[in-house]
The first five atom37 places (N, CA, C, CB, O) and aatype in JSON, in Angstrom:
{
  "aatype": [20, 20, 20, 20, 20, 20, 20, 20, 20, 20, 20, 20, 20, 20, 20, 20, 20, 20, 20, 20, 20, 20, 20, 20, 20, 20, 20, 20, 20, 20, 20, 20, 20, 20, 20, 20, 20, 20, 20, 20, 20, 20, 20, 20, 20, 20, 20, 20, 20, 20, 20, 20, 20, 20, 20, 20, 20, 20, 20, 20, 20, 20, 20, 20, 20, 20, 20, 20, 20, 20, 20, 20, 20, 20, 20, 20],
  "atom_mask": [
    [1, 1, 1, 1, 1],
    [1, 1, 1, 1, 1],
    [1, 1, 1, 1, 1],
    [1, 1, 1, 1, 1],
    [1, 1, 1, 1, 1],
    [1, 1, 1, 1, 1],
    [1, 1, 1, 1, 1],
    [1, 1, 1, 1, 1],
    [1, 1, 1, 1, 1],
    [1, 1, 1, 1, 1],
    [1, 1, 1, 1, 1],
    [1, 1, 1, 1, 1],
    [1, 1, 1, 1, 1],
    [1, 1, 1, 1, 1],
    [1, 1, 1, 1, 1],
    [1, 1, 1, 1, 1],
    [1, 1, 1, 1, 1],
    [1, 1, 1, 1, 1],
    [1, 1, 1, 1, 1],
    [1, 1, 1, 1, 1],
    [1, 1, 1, 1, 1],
    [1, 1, 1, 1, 1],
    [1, 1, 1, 1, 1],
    [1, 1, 1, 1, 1],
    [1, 1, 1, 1, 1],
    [1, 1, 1, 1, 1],
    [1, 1, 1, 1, 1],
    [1, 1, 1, 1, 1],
    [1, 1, 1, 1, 1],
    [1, 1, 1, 1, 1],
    [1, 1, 1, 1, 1],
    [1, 1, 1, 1, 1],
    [1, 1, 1, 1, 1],
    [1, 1, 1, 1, 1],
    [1, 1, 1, 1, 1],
    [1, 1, 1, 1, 1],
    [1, 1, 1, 1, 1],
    [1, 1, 1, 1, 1],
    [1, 1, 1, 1, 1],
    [1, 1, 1, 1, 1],
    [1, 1, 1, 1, 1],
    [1, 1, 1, 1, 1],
    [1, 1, 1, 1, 1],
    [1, 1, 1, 1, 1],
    [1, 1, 1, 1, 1],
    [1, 1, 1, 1, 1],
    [1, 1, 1, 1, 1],
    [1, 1, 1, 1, 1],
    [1, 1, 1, 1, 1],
    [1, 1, 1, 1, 1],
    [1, 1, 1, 1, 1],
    [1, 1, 1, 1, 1],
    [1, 1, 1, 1, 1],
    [1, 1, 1, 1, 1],
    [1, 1, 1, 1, 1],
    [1, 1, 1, 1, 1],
    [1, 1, 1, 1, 1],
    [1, 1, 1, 1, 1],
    [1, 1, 1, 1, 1],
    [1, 1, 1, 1, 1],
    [1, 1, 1, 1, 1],
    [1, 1, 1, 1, 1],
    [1, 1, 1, 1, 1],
    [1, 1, 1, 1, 1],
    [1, 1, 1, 1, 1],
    [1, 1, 1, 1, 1],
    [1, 1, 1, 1, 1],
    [1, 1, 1, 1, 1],
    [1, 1, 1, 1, 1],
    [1, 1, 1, 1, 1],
    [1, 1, 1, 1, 1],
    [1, 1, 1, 1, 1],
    [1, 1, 1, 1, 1],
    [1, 1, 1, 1, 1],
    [1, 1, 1, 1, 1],
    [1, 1, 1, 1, 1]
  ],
  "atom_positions": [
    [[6.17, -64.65, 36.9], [5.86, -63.58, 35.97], [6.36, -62.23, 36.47], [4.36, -63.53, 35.74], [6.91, -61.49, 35.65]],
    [[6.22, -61.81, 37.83], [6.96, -60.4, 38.13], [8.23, -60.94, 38.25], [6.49, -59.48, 39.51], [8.68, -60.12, 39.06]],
    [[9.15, -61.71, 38.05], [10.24, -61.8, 37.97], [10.95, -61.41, 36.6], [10.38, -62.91, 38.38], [12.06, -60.89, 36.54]],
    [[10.32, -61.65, 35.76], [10.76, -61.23, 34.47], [10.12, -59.88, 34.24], [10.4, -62.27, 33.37], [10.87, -59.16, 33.59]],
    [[8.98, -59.31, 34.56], [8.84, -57.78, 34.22], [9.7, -57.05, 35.05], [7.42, -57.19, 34.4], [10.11, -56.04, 34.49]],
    [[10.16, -57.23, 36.34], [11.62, -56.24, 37.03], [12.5, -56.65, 36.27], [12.24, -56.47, 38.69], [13.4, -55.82, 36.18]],
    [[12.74, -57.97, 35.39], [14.3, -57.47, 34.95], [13.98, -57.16, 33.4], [15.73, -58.83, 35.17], [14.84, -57.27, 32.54]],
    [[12.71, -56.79, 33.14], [12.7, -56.0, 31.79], [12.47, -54.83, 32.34], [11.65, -56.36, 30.63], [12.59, -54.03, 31.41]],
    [[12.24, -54.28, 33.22], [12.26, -52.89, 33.52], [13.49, -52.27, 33.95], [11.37, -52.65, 34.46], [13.62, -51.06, 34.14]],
    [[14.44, -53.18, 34.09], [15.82, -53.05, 34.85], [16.87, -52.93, 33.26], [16.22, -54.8, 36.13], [17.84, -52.18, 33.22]],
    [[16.59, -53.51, 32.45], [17.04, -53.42, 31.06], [16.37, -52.39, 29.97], [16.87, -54.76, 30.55], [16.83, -52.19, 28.85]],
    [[15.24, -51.79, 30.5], [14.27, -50.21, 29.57], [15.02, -49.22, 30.14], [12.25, -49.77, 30.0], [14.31, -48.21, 30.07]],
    [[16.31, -48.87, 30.79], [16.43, -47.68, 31.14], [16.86, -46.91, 29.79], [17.35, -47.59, 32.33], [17.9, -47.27, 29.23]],
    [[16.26, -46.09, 29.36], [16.95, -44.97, 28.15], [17.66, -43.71, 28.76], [15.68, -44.27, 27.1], [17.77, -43.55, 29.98]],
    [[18.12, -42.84, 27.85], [18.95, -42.13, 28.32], [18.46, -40.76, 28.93], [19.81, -42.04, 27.4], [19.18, -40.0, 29.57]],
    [[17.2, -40.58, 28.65], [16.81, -39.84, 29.66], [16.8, -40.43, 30.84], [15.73, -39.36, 29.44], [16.68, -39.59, 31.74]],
    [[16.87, -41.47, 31.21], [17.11, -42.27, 33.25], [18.3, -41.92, 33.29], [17.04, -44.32, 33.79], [18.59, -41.42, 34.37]],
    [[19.49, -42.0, 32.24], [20.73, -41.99, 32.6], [20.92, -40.4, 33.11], [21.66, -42.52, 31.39], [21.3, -40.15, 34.25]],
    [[20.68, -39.55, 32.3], [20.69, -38.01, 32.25], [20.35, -37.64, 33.62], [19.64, -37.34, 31.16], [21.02, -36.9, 34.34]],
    [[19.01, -38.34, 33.96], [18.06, -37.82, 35.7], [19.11, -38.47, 36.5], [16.05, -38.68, 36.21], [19.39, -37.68, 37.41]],
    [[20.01, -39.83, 36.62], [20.21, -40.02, 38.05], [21.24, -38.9, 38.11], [20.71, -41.58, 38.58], [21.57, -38.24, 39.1]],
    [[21.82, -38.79, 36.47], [23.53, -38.02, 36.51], [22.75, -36.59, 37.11], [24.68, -37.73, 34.45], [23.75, -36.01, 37.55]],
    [[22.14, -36.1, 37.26], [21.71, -34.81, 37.27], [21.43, -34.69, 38.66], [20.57, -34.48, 36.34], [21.31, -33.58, 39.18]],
    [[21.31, -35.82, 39.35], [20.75, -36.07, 41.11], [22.18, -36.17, 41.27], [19.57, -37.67, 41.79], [22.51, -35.68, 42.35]],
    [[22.73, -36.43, 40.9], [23.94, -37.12, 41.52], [24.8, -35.77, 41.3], [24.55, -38.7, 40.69], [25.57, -35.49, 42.21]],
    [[24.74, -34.94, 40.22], [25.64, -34.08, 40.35], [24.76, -33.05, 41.34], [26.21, -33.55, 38.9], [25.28, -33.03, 42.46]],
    [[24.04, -32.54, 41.29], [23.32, -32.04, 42.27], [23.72, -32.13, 44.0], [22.14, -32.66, 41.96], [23.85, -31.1, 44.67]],
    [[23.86, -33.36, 44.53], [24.26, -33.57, 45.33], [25.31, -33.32, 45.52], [24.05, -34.27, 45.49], [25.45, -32.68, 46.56]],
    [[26.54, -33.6, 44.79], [27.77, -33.42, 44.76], [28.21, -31.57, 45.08], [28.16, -34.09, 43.29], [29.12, -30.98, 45.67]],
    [[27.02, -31.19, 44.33], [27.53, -29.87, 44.28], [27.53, -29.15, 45.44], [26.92, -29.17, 43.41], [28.46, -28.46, 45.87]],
    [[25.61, -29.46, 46.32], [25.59, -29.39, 47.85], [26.28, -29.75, 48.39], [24.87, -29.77, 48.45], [26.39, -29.1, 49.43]],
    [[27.16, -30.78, 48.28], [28.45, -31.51, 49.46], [29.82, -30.0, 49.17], [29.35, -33.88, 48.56], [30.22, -29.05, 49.84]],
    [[30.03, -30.46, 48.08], [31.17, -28.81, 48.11], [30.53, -27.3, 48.69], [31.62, -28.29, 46.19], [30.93, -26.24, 49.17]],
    [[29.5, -27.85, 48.38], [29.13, -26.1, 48.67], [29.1, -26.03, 50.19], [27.41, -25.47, 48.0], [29.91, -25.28, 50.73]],
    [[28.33, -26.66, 50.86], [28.23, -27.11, 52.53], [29.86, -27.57, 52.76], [26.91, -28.72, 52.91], [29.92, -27.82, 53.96]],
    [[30.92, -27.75, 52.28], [32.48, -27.85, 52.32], [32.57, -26.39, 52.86], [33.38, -28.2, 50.71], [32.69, -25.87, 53.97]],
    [[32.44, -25.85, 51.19], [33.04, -24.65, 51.41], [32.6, -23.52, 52.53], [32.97, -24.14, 50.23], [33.48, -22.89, 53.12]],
    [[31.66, -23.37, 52.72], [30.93, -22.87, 53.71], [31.13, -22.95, 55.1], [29.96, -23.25, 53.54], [31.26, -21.92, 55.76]],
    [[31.17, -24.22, 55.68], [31.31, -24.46, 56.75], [32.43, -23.88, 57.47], [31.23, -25.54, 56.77], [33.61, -23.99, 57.15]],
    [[31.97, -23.29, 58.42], [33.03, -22.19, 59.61], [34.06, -23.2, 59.98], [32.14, -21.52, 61.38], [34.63, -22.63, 60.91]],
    [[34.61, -24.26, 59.83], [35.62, -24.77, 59.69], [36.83, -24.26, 58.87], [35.26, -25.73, 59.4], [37.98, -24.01, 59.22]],
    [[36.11, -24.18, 57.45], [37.2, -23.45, 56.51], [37.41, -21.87, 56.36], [36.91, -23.86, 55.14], [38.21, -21.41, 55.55]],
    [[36.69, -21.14, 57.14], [36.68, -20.19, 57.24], [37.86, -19.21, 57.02], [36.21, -20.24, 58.07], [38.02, -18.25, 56.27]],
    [[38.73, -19.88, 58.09], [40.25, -19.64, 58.36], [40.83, -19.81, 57.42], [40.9, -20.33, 59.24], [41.4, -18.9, 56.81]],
    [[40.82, -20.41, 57.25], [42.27, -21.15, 55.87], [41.35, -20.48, 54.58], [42.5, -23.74, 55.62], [42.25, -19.96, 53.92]],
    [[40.3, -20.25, 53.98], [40.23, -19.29, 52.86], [40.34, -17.7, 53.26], [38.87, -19.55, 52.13], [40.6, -17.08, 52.23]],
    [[40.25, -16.96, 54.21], [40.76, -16.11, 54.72], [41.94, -15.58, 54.71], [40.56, -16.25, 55.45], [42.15, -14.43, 54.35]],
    [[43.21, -16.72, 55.28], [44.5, -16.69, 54.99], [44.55, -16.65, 53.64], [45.22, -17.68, 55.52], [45.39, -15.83, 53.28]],
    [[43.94, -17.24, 52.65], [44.64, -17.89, 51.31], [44.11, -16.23, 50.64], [43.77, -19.84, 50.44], [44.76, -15.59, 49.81]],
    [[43.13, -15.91, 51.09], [42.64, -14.41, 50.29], [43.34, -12.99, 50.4], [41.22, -14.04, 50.81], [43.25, -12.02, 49.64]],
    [[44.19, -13.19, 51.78], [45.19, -12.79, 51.92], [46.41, -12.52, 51.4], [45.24, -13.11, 52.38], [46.81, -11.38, 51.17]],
    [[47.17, -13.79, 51.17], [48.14, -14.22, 50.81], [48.82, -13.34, 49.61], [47.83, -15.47, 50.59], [49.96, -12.98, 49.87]],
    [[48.36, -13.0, 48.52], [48.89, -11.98, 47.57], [49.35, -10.85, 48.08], [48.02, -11.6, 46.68], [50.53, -10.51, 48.08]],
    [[48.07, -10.0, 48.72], [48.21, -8.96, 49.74], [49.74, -9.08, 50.36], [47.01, -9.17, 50.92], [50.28, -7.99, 50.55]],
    [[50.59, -10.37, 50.72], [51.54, -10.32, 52.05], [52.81, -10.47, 50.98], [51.31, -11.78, 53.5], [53.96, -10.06, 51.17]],
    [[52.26, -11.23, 49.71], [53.43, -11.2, 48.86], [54.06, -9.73, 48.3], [53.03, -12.06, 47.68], [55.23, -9.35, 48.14]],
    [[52.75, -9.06, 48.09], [53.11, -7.96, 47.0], [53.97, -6.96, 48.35], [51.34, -7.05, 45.99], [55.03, -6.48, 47.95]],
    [[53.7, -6.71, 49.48], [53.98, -6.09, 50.6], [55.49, -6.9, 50.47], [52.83, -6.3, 52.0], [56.21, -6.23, 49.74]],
    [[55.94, -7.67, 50.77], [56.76, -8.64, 51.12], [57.91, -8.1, 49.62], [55.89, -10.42, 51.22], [59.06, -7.72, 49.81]],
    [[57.38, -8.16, 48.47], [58.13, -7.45, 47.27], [58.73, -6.55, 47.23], [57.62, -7.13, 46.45], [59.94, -6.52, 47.01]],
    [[57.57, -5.0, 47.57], [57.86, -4.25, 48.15], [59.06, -3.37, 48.64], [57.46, -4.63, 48.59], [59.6, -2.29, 48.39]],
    [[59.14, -4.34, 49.39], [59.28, -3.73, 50.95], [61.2, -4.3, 50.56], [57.93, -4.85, 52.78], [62.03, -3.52, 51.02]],
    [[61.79, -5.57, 49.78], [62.85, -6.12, 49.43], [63.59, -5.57, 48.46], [62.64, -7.19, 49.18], [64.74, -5.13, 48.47]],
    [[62.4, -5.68, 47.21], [62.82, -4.85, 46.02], [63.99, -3.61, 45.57], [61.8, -4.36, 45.84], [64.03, -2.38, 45.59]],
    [[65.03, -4.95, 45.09], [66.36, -3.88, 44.8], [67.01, -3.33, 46.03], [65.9, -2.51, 43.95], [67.68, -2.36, 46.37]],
    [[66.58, -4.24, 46.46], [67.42, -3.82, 48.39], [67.43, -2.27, 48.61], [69.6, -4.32, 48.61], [68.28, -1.55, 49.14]],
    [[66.19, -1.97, 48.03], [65.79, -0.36, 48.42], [64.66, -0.45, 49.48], [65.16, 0.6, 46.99], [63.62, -1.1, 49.36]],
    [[65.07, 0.4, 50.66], [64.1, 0.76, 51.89], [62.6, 1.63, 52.13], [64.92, 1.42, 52.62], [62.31, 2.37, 51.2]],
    [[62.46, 1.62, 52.3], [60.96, 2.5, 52.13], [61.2, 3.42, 53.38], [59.26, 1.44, 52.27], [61.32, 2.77, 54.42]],
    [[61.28, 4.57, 53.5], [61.39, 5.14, 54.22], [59.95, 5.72, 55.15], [62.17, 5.82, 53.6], [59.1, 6.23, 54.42]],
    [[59.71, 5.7, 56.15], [58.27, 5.98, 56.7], [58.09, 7.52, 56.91], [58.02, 5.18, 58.16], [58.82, 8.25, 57.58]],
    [[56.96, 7.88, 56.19], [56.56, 9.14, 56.31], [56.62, 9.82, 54.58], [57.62, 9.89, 57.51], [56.01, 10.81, 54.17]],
    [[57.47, 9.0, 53.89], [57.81, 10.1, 53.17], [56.83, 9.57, 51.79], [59.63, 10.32, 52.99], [56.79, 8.38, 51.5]],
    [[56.17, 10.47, 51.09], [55.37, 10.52, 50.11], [55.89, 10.79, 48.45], [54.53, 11.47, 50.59], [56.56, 11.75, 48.09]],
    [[55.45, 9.81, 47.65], [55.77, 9.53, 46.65], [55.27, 11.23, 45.44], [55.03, 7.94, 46.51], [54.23, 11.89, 45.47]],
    [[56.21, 11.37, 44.76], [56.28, 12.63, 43.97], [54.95, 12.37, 42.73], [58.06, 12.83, 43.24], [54.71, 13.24, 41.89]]
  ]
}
C-alpha cells in the first residue's frame, strides 16, 4: 500500500512544484555566477576588460590621421 501512494504522489506534481523547484534552481544558479563573478580570482581580468576602451580611444587618438599630439600644448 505505501508503494502505490509514493508513486501517486510522484505523479500529483502540478505546476506550482514545477515553478518552486525552477525557482530553487534558478536561485542557485544565480549565487554560483554571482560568487563567479566576485571572487578575487576574476578580479584582474574584469579590471583589464573595464579598461580596455579607455586604451582604445587613447590608442585612436594618439594615430588618428597620422597627426601627433604635441605635449604641452592646449586645445583652442
Amino acid at each position: 500500500m505505501h508503494g502505490v501512494v509514493a508513486d501517486m504522489w510522484l505523479l500529483n506534481f502540478d505546476l506550482d512544484t514545477v515553478r518552486g523547484l525552477l525557482l530553487i534552481a534558478l536561485m542557485i544558479g544565480f549565487l554560483g555566477v554571482w560568487a563567479w563573478a566576485w571572487s578575487s580570482e576574476r578580479k584582474s581580468v574584469f579590471r583589464a576588460a573595464s579598461m580596455s576602451p579607455l586604451e582604445e580611444d587613447r590608442a585612436e587618438d594618439l594615430t588618428s590621421h597620422g597627426v601627433k599630439k604635441e605635449s604641452g600644448s592646449s586645445p583652442c
